[in-house]
C-alpha positions as CSV (number, residue, x, y, z in Angstrom):
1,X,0.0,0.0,0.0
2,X,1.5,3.3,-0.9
3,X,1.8,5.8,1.5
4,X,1.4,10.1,1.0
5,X,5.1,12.2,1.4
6,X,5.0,15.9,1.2
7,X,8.2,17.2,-0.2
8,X,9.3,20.9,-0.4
9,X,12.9,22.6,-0.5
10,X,15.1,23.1,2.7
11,X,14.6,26.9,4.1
12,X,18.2,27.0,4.4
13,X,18.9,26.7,0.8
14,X,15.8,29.6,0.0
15,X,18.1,32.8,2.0
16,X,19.4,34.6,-1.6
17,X,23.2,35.6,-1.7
18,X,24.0,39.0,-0.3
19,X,25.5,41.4,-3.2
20,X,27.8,42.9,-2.0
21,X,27.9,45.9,-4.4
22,X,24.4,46.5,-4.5
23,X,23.1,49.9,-5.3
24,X,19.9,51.2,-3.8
25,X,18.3,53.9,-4.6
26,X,15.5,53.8,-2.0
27,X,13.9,50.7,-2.9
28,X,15.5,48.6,0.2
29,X,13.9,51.3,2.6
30,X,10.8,51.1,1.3
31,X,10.5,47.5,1.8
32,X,11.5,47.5,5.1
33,X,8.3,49.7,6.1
34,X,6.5,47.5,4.4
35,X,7.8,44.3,5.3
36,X,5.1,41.9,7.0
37,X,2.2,44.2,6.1
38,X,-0.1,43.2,3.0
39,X,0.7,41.9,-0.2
40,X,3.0,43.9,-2.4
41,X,3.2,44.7,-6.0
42,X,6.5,46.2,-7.2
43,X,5.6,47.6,-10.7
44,X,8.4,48.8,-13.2
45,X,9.8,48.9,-16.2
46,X,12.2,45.6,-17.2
47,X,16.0,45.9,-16.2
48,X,14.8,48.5,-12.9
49,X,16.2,45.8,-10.3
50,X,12.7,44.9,-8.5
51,X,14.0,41.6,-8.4
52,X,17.2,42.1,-7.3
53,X,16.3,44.6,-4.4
54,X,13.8,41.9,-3.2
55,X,16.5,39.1,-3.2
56,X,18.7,42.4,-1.7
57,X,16.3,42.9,1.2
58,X,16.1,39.0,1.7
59,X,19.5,38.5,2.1
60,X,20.2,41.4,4.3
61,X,17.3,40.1,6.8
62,X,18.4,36.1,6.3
63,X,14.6,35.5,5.5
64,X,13.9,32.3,2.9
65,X,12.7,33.6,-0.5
66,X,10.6,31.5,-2.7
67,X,10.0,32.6,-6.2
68,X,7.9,31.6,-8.8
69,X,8.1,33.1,-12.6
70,X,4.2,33.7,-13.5
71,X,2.3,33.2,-17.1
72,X,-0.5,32.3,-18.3
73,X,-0.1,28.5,-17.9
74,X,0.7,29.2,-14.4
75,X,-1.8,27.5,-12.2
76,X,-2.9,25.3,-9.0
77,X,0.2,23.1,-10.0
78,X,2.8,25.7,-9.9
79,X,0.5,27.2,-6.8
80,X,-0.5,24.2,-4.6
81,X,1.9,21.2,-6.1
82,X,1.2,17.8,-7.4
83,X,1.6,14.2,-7.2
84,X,4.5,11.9,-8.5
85,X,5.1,8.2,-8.3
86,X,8.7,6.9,-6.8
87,X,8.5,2.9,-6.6
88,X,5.8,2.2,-4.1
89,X,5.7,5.8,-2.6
90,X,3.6,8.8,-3.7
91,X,5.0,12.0,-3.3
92,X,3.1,15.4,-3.2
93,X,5.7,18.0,-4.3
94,X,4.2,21.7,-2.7
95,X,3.9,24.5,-4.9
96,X,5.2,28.2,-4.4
97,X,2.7,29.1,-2.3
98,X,2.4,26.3,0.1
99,X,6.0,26.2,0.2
100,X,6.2,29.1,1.4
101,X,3.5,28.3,4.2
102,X,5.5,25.3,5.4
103,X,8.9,27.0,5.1
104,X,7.5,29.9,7.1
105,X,5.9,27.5,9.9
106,X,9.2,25.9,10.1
107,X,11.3,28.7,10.6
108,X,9.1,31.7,11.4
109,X,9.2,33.5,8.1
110,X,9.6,33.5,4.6
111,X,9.0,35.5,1.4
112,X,7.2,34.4,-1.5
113,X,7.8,36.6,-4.9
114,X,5.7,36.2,-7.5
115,X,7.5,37.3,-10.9
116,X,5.7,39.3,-13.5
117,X,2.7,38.7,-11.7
118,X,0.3,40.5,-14.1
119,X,1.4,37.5,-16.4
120,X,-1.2,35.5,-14.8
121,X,-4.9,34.7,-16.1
122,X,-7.8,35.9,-14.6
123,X,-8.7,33.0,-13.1
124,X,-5.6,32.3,-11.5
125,X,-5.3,35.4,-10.3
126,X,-7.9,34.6,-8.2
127,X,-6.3,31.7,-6.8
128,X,-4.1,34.1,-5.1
129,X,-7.2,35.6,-2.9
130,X,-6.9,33.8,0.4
131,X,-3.2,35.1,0.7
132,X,-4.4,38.2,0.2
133,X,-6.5,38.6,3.1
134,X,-6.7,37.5,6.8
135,X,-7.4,34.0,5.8
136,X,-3.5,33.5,4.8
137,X,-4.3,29.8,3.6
138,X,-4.3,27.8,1.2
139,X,-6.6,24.6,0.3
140,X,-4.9,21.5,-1.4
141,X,-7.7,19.6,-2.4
142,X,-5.8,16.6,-3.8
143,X,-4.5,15.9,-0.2
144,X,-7.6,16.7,1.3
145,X,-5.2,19.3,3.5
146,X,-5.4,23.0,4.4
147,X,-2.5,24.8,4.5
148,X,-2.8,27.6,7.4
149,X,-0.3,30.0,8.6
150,X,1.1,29.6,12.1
151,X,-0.3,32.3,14.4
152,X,3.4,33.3,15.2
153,X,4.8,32.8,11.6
154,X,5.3,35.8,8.9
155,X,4.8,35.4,5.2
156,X,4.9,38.2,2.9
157,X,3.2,37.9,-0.4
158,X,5.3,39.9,-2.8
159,X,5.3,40.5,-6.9
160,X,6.7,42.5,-9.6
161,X,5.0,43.4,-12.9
162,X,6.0,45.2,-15.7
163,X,2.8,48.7,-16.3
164,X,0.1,47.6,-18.5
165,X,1.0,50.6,-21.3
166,X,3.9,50.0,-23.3
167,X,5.3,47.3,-25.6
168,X,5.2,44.6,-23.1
169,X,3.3,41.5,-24.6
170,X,1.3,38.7,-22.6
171,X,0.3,40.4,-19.6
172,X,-3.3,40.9,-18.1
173,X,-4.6,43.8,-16.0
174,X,-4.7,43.0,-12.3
175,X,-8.6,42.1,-11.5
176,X,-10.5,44.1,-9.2
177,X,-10.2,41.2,-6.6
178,X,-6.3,41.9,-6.3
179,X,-6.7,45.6,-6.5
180,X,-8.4,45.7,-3.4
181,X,-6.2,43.5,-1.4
182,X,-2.7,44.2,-2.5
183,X,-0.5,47.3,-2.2
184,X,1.2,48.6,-5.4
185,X,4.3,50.5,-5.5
186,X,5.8,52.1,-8.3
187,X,9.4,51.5,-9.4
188,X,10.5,53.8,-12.1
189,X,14.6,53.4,-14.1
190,X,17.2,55.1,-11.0
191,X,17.8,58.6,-11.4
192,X,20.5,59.5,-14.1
193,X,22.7,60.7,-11.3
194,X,22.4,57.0,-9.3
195,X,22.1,54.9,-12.9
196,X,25.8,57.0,-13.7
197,X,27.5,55.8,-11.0
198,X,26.4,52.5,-11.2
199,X,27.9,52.1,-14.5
200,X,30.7,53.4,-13.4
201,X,31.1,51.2,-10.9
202,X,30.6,48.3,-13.0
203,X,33.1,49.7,-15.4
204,X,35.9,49.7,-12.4
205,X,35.1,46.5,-10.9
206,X,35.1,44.7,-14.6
207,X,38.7,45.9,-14.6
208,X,38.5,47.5,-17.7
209,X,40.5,50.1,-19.0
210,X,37.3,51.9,-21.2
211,X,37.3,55.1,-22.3
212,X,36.2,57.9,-19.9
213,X,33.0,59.3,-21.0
214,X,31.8,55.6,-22.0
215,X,29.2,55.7,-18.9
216,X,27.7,59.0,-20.1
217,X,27.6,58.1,-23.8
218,X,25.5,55.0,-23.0
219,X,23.2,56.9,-20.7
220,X,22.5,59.1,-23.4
221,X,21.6,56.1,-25.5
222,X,19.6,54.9,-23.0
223,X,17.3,57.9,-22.1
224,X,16.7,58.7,-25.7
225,X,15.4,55.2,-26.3
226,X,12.9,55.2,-23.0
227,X,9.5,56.9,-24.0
228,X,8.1,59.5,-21.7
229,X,4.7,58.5,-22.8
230,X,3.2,55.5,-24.4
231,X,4.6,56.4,-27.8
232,X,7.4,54.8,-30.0
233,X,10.7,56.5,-29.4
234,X,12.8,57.3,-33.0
235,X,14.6,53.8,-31.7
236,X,11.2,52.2,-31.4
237,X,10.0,50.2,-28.8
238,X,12.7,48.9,-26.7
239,X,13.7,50.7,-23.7
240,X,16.8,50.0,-22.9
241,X,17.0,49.3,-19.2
242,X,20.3,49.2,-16.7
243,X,20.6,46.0,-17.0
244,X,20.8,46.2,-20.1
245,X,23.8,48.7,-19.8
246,X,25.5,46.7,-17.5
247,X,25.2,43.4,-19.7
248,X,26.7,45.8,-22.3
249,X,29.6,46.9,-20.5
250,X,30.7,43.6,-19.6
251,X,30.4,42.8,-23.5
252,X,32.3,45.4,-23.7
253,X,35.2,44.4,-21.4
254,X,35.4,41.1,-23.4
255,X,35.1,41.9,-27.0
256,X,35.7,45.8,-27.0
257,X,34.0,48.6,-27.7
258,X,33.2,48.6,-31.2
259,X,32.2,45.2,-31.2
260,X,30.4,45.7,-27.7
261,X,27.8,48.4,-29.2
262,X,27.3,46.3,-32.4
263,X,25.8,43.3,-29.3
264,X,23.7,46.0,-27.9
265,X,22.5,47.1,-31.8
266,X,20.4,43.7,-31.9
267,X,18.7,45.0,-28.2
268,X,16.8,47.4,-31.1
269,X,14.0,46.5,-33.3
270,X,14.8,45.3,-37.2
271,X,12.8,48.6,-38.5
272,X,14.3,51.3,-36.1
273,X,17.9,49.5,-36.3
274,X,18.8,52.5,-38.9
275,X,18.2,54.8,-36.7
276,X,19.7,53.4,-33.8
277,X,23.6,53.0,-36.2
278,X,22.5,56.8,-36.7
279,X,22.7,57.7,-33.0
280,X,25.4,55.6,-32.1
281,X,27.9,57.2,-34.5
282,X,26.6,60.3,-33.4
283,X,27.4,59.6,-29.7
284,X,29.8,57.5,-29.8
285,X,31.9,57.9,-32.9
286,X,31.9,54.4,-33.8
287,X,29.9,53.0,-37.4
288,X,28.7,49.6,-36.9
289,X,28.4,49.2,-40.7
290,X,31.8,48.4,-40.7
291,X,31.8,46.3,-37.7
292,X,31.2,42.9,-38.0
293,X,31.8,40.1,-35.2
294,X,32.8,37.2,-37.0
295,X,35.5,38.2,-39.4
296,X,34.7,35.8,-41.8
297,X,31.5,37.1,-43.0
């Protein structure tokens, strides 16, 4: 006769890594007045480091993290969990969400971050309702279990999203259900002053010997290709984010300059790519119609 094993990861192996040269902006105070209160919707642009100042915060505080990256086929598997067969034993594997409950019974708290929350159907959207609210429990129906937070235990329920105007394909507006339980905070790009110094930083820990007004020369790329409304930029409709910058200067560091902006060229749109060779030979003096990065072609 087989028996029922529920499975979930250790809570020791759920703390994220501390980064040590981290940047905030303001972010990390904000989520520590926040912290333990309702759920929480960080909602930005892509590349404005919600994620990272959430596995940031996490790692300061030692508190477990489990994520989970939402779309639309996420559902009560990916939630709740699901059965599996090992020789005569069947084994319920939890979901994000009762992960999260177990790991914080066991060890007094936890985080749960769902990514790109606004990914997710309507439907299983509201699947998320009980861990909006006071009830703070989950129902497994296949085990014929509740899930219930300890009185003494802390979970916070946390997402990002990327806004609902843009170009950002395969996302849902948040229903009505989760506008009234959760909190939403915006997170716009860092100020030009912070996202400067942060390249620059990059730029001396890569070890890098780049030229010196590199950092301001792919800001200015950078701001001119982030729309101030909901409208095409001349670069069209990628923004390019700081991560993106900092992806770019370690492509940089590797293959050079020339060859480093030619990488970042394909970030841009077939129909706007024109334009973009345009404004990089403007700003940066270099003409990637002469640049190619494999010499044989």
């Amino acid at each position: 006769m087989s028996k029922i094993a529920i499975e979930y990861t250790s809570p020791v192996d759920l703390i994220p890594e501390l980064h040590d040269h981290y940047k905030d902006v303001g972010i990390i105070k904000v989520l520590d007045s926040l912290s333990w209160g309702g759920p929480l919707v960080l909602r930005g642009p892509k590349g404005s480091g919600k994620t990272l100042a959430l596995d940031q915060w996490c790692a300061l505080n030692g508190v477990p993290r489990v994520a989970l990256d939402c779309s639309e086929d996420t559902g009560s598997v990916d939630f709740i969990g699901s059965y599996s067969l090992r020789g005569n034993e069947t084994v319920f594997t939890l979901g994000a969400l009762t992960t999260a409950i177990e790991v914080a019974n066991d060890v007094g708290m936890c985080v749960i971050v769902l990514e790109e929350i606004n990914a997710l159907t309507a439907q299983s959207q509201k699947m998320l309702n009980p861990m909006g609210d006071y009830r703070r429990s989950i129902h497994a129906p296949k085990i014929g279990k509740v899930f219930n937070l300890a009185g003494d235990a802390k979970l916070w329920v946390v997402a990002t999203m990327n806004p609902k105007s843009g170009n950002y394909a395969g996302i849902y507006s948040l229903n009505q259900d989760m506008k009234s339980r959760w909190t939403v905070a915006d997170v716009p790009y860092m100020s030009a002053r912070h996202e400067l110094a942060l390249i620059h930083d990059t730029i001396s820990l890569s070890g890098a010997k780049l030229p010196k007004l590199i950092a301001e020369r792919l800001l200015t790329l950078a701001a001119e290709s982030r729309p101030g409304s909901d409208s095409d930029t001349p670069l069209g409709k990628y923004a390019l984010s700081t991560r993106d910058l900092v992806i770019c200067i370690d492509n940089i560091k590797r293959v050079g300059v020339d060859t480093g902006l030619l990488l970042l060229l394909n970030k841009f749109d077939h129909d706007f790519r024109a334009n973009a060779i345009m404004r990089i030979k403007d700003i940066f003096n270099v003409d990637l119609t002469k640049v190619r990065l494999f010499d044989h072609i």
